[in-house]
mmCIF file as Biopython writes it, N, C-alpha, C and O atoms, coordinates in Angstrom:
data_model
#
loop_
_atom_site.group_PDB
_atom_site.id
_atom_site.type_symbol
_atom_site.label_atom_id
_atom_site.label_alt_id
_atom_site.label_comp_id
_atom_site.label_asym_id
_atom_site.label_entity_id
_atom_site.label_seq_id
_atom_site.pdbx_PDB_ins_code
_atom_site.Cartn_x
_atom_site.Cartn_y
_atom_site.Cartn_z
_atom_site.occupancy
_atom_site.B_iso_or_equiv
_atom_site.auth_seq_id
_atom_site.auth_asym_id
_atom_site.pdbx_PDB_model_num
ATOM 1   N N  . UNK A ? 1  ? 30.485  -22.320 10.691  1.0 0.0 1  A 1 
ATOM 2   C CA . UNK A ? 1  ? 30.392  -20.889 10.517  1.0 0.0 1  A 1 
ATOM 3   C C  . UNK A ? 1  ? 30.464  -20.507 9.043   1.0 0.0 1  A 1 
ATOM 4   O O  . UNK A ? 1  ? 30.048  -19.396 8.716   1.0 0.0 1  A 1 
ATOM 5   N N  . UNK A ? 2  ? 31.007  -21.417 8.042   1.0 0.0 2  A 1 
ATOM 6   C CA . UNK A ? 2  ? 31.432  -20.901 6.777   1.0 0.0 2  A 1 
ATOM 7   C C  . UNK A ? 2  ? 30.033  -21.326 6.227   1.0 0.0 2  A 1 
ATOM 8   O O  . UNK A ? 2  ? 29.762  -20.541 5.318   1.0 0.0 2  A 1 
ATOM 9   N N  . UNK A ? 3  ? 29.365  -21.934 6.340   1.0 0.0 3  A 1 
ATOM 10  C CA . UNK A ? 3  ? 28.187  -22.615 5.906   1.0 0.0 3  A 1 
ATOM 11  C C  . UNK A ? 3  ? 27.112  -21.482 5.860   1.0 0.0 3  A 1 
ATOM 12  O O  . UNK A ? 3  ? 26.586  -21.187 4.787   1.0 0.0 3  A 1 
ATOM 13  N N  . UNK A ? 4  ? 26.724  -20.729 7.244   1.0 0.0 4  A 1 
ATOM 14  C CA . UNK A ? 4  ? 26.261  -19.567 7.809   1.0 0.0 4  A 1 
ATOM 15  C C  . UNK A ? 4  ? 26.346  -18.281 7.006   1.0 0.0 4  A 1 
ATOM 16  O O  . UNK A ? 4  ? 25.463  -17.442 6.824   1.0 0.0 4  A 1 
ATOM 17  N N  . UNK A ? 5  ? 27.870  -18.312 6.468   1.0 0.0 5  A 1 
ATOM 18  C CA . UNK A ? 5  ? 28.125  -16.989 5.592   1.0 0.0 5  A 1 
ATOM 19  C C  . UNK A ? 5  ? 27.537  -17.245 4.407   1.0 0.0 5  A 1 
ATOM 20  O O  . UNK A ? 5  ? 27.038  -16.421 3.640   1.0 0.0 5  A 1 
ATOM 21  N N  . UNK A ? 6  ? 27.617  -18.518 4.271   1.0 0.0 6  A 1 
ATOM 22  C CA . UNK A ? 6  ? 27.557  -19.322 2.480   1.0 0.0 6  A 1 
ATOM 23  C C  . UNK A ? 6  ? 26.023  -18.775 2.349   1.0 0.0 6  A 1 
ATOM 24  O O  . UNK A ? 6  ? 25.446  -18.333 1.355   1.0 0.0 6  A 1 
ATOM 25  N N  . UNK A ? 7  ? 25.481  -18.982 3.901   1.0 0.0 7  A 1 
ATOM 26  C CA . UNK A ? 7  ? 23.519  -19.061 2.965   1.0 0.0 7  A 1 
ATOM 27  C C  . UNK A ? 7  ? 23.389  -17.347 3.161   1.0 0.0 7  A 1 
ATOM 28  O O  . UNK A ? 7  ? 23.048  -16.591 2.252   1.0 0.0 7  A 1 
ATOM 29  N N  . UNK A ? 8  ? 23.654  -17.026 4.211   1.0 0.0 8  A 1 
ATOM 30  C CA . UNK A ? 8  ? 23.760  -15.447 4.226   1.0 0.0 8  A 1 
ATOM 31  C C  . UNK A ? 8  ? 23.913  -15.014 2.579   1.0 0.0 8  A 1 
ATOM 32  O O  . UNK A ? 8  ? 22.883  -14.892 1.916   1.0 0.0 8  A 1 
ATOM 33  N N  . UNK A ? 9  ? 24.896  -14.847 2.120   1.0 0.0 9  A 1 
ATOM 34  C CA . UNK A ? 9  ? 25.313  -14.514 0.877   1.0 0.0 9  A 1 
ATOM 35  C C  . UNK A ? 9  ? 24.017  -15.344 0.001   1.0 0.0 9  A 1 
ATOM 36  O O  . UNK A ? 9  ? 22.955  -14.770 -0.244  1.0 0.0 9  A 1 
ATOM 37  N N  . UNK A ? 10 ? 24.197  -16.253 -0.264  1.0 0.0 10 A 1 
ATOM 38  C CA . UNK A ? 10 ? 23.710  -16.475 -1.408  1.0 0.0 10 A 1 
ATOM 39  C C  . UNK A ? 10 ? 21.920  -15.732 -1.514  1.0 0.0 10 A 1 
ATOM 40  O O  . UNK A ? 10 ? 21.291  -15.155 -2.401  1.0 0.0 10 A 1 
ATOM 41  N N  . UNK A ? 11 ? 21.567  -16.234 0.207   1.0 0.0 11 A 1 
ATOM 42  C CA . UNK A ? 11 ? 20.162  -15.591 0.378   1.0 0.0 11 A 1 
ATOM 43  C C  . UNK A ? 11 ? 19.882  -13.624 0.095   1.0 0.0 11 A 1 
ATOM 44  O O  . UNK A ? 11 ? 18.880  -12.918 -0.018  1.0 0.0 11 A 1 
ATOM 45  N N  . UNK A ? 12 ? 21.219  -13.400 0.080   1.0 0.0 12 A 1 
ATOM 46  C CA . UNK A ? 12 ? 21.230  -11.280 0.005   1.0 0.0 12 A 1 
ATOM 47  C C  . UNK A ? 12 ? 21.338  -12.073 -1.561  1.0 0.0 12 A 1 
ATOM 48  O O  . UNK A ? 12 ? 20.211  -12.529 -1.756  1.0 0.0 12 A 1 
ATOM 49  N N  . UNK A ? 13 ? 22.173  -12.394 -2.664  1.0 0.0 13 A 1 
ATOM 50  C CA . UNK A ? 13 ? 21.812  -12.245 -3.822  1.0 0.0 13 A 1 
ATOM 51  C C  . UNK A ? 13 ? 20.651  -13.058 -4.300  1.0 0.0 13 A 1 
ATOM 52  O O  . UNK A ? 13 ? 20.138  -13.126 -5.417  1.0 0.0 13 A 1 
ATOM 53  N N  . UNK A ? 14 ? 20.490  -13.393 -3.668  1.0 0.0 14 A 1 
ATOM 54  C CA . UNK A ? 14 ? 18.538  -14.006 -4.741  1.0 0.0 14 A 1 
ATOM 55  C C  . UNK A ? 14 ? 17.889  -12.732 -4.192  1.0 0.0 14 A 1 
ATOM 56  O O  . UNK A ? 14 ? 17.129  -12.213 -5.009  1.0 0.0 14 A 1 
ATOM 57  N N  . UNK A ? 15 ? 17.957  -12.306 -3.407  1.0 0.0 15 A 1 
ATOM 58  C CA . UNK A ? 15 ? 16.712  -11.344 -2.777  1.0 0.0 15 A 1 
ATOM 59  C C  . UNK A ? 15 ? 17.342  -10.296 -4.103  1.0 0.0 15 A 1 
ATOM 60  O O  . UNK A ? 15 ? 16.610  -10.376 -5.090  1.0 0.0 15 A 1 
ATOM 61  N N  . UNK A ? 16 ? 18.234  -9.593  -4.246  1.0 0.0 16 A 1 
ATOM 62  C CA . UNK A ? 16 ? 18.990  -8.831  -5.313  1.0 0.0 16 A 1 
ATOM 63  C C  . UNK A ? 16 ? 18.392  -8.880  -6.802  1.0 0.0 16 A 1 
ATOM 64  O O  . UNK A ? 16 ? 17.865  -8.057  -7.549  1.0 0.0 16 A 1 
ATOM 65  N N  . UNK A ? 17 ? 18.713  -10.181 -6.869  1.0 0.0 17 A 1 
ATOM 66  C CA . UNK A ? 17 ? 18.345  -10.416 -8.255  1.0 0.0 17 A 1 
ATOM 67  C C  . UNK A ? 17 ? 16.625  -10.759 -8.277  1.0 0.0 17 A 1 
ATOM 68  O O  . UNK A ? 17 ? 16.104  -10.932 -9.379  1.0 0.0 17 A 1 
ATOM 69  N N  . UNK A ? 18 ? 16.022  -10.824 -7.386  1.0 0.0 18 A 1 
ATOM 70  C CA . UNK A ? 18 ? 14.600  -10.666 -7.378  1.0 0.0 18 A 1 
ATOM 71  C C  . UNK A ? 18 ? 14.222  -9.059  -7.549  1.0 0.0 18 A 1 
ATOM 72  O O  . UNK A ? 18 ? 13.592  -8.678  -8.536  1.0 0.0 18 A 1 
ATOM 73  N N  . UNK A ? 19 ? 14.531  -8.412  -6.810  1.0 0.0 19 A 1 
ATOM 74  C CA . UNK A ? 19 ? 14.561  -6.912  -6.982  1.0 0.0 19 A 1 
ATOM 75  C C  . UNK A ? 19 ? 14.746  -6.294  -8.190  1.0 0.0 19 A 1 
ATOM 76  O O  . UNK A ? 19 ? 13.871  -5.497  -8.526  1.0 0.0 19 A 1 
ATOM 77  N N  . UNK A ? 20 ? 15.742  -6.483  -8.976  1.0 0.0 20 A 1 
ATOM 78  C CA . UNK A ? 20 ? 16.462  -6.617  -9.988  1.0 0.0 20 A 1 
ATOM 79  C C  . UNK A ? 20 ? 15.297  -6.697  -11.257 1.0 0.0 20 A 1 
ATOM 80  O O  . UNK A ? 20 ? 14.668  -5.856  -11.899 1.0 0.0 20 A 1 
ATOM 81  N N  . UNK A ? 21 ? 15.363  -7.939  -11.244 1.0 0.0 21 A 1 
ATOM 82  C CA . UNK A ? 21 ? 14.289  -8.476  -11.912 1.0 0.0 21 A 1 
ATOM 83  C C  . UNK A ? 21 ? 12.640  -8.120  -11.903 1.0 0.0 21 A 1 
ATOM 84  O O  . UNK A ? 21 ? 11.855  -8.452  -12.791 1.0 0.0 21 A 1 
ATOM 85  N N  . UNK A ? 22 ? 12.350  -7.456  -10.832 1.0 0.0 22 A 1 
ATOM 86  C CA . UNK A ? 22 ? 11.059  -6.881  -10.760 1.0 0.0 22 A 1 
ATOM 87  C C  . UNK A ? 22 ? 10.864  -5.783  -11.090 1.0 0.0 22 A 1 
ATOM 88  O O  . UNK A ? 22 ? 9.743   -5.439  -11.467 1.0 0.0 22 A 1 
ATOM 89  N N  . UNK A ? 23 ? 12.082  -4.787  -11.030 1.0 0.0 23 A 1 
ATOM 90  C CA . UNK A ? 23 ? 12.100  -3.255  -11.383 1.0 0.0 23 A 1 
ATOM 91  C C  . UNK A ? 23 ? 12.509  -3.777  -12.940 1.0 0.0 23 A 1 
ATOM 92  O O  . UNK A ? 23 ? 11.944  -3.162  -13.844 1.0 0.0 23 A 1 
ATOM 93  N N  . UNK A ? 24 ? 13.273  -4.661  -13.264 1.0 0.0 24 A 1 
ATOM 94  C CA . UNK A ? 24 ? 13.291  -4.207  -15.266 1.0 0.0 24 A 1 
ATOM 95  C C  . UNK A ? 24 ? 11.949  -4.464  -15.668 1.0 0.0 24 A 1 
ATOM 96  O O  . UNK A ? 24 ? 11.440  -3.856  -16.610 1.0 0.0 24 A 1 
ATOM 97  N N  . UNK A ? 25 ? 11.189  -5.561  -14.832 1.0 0.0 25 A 1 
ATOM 98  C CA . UNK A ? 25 ? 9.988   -5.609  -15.560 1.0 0.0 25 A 1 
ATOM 99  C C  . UNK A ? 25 ? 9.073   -4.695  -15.309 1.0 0.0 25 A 1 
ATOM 100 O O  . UNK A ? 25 ? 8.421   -4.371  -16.302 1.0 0.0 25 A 1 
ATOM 101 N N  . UNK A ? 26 ? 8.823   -4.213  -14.406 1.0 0.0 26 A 1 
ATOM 102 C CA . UNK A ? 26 ? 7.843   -3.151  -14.049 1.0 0.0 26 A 1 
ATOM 103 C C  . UNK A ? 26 ? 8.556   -1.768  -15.025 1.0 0.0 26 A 1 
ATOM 104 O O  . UNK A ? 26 ? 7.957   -1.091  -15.861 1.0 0.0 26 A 1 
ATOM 105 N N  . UNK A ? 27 ? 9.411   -1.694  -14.769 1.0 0.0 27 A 1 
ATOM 106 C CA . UNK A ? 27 ? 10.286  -0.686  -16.460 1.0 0.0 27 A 1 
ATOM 107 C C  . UNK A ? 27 ? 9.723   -0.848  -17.282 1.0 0.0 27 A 1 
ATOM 108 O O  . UNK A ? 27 ? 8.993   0.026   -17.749 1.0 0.0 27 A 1 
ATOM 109 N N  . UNK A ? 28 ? 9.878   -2.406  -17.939 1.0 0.0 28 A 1 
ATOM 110 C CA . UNK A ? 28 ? 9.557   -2.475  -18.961 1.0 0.0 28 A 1 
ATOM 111 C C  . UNK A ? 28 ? 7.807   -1.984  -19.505 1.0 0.0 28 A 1 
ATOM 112 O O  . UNK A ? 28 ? 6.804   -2.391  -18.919 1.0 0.0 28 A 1 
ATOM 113 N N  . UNK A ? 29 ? 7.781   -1.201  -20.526 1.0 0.0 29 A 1 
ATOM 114 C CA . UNK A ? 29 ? 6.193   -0.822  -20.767 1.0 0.0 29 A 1 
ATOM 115 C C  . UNK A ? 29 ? 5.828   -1.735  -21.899 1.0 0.0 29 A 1 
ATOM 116 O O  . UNK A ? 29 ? 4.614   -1.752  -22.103 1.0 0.0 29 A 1 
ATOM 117 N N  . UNK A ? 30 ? 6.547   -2.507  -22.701 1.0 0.0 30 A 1 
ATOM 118 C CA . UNK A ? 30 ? 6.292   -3.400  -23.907 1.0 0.0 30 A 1 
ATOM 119 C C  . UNK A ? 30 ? 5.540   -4.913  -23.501 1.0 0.0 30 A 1 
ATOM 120 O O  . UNK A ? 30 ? 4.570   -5.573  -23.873 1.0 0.0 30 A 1 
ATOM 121 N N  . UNK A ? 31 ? 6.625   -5.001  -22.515 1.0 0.0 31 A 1 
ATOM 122 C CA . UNK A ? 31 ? 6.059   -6.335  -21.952 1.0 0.0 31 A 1 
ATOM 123 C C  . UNK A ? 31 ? 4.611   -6.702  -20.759 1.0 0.0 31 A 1 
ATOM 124 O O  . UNK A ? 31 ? 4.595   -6.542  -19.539 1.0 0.0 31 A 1 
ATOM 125 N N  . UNK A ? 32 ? 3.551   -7.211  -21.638 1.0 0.0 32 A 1 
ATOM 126 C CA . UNK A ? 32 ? 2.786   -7.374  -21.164 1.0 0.0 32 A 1 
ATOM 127 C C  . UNK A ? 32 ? 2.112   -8.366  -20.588 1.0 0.0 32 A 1 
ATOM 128 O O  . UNK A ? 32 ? 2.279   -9.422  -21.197 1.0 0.0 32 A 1 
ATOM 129 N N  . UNK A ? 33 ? 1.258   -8.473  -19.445 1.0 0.0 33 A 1 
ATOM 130 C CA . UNK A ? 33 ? 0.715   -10.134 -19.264 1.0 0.0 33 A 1 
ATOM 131 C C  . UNK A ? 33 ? -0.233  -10.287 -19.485 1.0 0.0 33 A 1 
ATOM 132 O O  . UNK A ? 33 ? -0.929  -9.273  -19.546 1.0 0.0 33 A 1 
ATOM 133 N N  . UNK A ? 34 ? -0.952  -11.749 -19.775 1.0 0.0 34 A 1 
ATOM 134 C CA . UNK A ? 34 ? -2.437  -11.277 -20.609 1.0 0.0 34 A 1 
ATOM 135 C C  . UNK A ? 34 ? -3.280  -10.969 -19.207 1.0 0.0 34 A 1 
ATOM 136 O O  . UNK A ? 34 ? -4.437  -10.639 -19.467 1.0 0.0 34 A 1 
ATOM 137 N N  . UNK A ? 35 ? -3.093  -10.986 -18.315 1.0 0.0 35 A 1 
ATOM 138 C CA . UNK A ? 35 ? -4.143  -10.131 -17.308 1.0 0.0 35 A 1 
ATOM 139 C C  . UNK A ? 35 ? -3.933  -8.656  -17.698 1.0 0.0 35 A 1 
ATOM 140 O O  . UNK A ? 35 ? -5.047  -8.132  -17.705 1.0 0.0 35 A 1 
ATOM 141 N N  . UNK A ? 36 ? -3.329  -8.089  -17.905 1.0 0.0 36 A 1 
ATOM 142 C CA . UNK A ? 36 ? -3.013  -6.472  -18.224 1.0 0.0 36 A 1 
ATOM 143 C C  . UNK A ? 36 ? -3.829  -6.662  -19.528 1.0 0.0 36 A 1 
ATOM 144 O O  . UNK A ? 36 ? -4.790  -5.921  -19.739 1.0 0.0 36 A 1 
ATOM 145 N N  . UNK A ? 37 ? -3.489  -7.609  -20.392 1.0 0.0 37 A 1 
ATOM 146 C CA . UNK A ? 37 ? -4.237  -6.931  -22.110 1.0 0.0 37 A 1 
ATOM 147 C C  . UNK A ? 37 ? -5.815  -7.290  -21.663 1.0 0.0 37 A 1 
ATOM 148 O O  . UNK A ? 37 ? -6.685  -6.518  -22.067 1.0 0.0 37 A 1 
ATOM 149 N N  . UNK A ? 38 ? -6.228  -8.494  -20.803 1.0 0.0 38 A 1 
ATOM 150 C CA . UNK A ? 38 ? -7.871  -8.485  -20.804 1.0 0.0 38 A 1 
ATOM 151 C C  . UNK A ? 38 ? -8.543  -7.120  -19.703 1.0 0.0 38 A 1 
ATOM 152 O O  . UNK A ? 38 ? -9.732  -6.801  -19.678 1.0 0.0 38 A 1 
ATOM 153 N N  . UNK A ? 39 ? -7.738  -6.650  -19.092 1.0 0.0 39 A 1 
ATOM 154 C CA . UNK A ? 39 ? -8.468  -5.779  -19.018 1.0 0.0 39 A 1 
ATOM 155 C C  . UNK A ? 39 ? -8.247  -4.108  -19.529 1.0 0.0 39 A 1 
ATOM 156 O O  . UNK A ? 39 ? -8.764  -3.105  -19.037 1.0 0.0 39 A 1 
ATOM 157 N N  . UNK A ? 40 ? -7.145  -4.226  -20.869 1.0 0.0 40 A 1 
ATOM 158 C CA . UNK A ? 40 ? -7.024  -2.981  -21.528 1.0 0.0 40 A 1 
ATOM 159 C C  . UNK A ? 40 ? -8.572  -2.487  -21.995 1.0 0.0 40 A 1 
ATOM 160 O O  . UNK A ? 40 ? -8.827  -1.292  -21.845 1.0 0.0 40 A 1 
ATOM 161 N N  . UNK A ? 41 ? -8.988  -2.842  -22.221 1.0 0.0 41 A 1 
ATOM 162 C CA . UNK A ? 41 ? -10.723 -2.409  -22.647 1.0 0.0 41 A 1 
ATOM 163 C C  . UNK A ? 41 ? -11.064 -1.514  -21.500 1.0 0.0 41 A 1 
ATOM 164 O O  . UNK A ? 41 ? -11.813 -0.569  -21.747 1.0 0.0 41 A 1 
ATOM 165 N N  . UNK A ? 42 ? -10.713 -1.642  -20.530 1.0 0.0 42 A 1 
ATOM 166 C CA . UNK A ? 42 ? -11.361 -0.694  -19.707 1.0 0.0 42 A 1 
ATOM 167 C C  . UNK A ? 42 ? -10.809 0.521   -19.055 1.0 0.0 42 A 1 
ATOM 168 O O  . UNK A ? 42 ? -11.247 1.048   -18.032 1.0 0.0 42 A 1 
ATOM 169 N N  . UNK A ? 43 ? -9.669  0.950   -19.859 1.0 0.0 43 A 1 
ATOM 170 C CA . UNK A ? 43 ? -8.479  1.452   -19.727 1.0 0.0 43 A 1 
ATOM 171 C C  . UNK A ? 43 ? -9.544  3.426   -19.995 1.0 0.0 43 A 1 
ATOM 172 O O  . UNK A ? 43 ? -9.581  4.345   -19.177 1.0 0.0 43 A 1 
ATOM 173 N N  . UNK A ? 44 ? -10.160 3.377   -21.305 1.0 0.0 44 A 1 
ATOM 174 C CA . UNK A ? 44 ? -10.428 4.536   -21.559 1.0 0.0 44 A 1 
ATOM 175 C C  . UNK A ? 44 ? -11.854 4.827   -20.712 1.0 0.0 44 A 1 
ATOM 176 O O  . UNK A ? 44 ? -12.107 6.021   -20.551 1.0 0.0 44 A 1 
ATOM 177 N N  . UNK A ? 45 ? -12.471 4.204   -20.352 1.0 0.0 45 A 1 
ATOM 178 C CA . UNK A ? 45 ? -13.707 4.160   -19.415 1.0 0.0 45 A 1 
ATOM 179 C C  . UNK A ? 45 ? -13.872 5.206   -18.435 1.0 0.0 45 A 1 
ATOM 180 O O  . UNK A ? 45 ? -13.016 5.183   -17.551 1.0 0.0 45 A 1 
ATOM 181 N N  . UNK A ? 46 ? -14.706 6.079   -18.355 1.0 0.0 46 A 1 
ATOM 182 C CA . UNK A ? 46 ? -14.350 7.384   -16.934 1.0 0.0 46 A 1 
ATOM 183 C C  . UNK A ? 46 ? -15.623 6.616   -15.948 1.0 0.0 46 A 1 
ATOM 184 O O  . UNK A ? 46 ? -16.811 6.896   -16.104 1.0 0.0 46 A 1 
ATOM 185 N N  . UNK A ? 47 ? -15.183 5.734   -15.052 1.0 0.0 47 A 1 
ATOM 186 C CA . UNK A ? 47 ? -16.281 5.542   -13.840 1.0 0.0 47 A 1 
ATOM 187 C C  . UNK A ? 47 ? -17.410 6.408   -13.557 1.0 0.0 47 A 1 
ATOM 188 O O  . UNK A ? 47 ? -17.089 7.588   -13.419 1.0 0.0 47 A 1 
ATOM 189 N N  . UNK A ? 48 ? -18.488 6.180   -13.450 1.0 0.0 48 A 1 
ATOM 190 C CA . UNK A ? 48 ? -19.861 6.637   -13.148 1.0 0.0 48 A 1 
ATOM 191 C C  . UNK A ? 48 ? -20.161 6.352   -11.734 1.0 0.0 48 A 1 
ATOM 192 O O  . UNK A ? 48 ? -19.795 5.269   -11.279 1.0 0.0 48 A 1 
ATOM 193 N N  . UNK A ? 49 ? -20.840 7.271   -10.916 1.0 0.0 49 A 1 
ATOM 194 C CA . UNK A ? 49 ? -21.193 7.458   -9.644  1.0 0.0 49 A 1 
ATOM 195 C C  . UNK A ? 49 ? -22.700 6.587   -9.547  1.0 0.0 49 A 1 
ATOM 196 O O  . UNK A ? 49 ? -23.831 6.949   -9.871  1.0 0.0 49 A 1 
ATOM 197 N N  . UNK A ? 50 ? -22.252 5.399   -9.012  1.0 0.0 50 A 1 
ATOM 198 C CA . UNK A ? 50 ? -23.806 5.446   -9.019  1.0 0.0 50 A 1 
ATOM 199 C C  . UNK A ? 50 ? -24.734 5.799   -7.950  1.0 0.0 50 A 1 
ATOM 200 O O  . UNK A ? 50 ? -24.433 5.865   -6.758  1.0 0.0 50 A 1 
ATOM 201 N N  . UNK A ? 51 ? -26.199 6.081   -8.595  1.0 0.0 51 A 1 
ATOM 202 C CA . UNK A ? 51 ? -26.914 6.857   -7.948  1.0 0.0 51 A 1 
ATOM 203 C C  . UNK A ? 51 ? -27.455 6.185   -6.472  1.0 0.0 51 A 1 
ATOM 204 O O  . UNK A ? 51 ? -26.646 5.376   -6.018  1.0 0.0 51 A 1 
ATOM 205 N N  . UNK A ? 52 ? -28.171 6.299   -5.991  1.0 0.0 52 A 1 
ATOM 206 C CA . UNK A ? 52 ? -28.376 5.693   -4.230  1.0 0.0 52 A 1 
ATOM 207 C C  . UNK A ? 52 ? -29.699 5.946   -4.513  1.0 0.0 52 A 1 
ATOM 208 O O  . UNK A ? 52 ? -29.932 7.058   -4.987  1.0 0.0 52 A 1 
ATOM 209 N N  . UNK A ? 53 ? -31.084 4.823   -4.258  1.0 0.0 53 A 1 
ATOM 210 C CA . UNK A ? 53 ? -32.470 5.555   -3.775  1.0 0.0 53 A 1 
ATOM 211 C C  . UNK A ? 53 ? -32.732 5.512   -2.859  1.0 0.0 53 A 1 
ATOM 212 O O  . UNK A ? 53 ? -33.771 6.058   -2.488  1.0 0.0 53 A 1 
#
């Protein structure tokens, strides 16, 4: 039974500190990944409708 509590617990704090860890980074606005900088180029772009014949 103590074994049971042991993974219980430890499994609620990884899930925690995953959470944790995903909201400072998604916070964070400095830190970037290079998938975000290759497609900063297309950041100012206003989409075009295209036409149908």
């Amino acid at each position: 039974m103590k074994v049971l509590l042991l993974t219980v617990f430890l499994s609620l704090l990884l899930a925690a500190l995953f959470l944790l860890f995903f909201l400072l980074e998604r916070r964070g606005k400095t830190l970037t990944s290079p998938e975000q900088d290759a497609l900063r180029p297309f950041d100012n772009e206003t989409p075009i409708a295209a036409s149908r014949k």
